[in-house]
N, C-alpha and C positions, 0 to 999 in steps of 0.2 A: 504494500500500500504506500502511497506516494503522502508527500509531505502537503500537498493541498489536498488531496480524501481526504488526511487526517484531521488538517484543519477544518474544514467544513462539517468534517460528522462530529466534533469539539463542541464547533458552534450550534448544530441542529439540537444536542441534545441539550447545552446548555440555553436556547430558546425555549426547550420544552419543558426545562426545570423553570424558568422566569413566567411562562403562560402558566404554569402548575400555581404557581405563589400569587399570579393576579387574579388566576379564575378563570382562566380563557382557555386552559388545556382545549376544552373540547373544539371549541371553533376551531384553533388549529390545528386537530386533526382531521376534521372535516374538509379544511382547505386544501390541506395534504391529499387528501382522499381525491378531492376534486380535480385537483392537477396533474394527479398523475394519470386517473379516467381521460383526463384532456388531453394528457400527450401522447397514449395507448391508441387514443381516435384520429388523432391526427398523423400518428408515424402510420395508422394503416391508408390511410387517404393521400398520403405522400410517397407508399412505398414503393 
């Protein structure tokens, strides 16, 4: 694993520890959920 994955999975889960403490967990898993539904549609309509 490369030194930006590693950064970036650092930071996802420390966004998901700060949305845990404000309350927002859930929406931000929703949004997760939503974007990656949106790119699965779109890499097929692209591919």
């Amino acid at each position: 694993m490369g030194l930006k994955s590693s950064i970036y999975k650092m930071l996802r889960v420390w966004n998901d520890v700060d949305a845990a403490k404000k309350g927002k967990l859930g929406k931000r898993i929703g949004r997760r959920a939503a974007g990656k539904a949106t790119g699965k549609a779109i890499r097929k309509i692209f591919k």
